[in-house]
N, C-alpha and C positions, 0 to 999 in steps of 0.2 A: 504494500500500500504506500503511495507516495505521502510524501511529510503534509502537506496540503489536504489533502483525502482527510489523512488522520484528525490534522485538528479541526476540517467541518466535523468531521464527525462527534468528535468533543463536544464541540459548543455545540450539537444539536440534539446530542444528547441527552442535555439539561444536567439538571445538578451539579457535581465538581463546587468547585470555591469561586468559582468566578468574581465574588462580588469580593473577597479579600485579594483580588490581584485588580479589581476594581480603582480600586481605596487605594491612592497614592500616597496621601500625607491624611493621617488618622488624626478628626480632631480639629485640623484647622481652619476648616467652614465654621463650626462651633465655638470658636475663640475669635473669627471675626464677628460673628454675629453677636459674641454678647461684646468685644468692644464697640460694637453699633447700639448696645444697648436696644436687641430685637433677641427675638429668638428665634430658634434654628430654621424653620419652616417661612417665619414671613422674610426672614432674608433670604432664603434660597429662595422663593418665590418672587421677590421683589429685582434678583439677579439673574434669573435663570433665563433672558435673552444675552448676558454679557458675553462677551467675549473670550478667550482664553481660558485660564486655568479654573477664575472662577464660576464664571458662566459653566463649564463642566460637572463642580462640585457642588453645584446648585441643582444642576438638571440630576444629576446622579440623587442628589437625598430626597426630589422628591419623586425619583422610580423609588424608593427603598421606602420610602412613606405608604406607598399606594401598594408595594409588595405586602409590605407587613400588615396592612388592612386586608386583603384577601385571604390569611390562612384565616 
């Protein structure tokens, strides 16, 4: 099986850890929002068109909001 093959097949798999190799810097969406004096969700949501690293860590917390309400 080529290397390619393999990892669709990975990620299509579902499960694995995905979401900790997700997570680059643990914590610091949470450290800006409360030096914003917000909390975690209205700042990702007030960010989540930016740009770059945070506009990512915005869109990312709130897939994991909307995951976590589904189980």
């Amino acid at each position: 099986m080529a290397k390619a093959a393999k990892a669709r097949k990975a990620k299509s798999s579902g499960g694995g850890k995905w979401i900790q190799g997700a997570i680059k810097r643990p914590g610091a969406l949470t450290e800006k929002a409360k030096a914003a004096g917000m909390t975690v969700q209205a700042y990702a949501r007030a960010h989540r068109k930016s740009p770059g690293r945070l506009g990512k860590q915005s869109r990312l917390a709130i897939t994991l909001k909307r995951i976590g309400r589904r189980k």
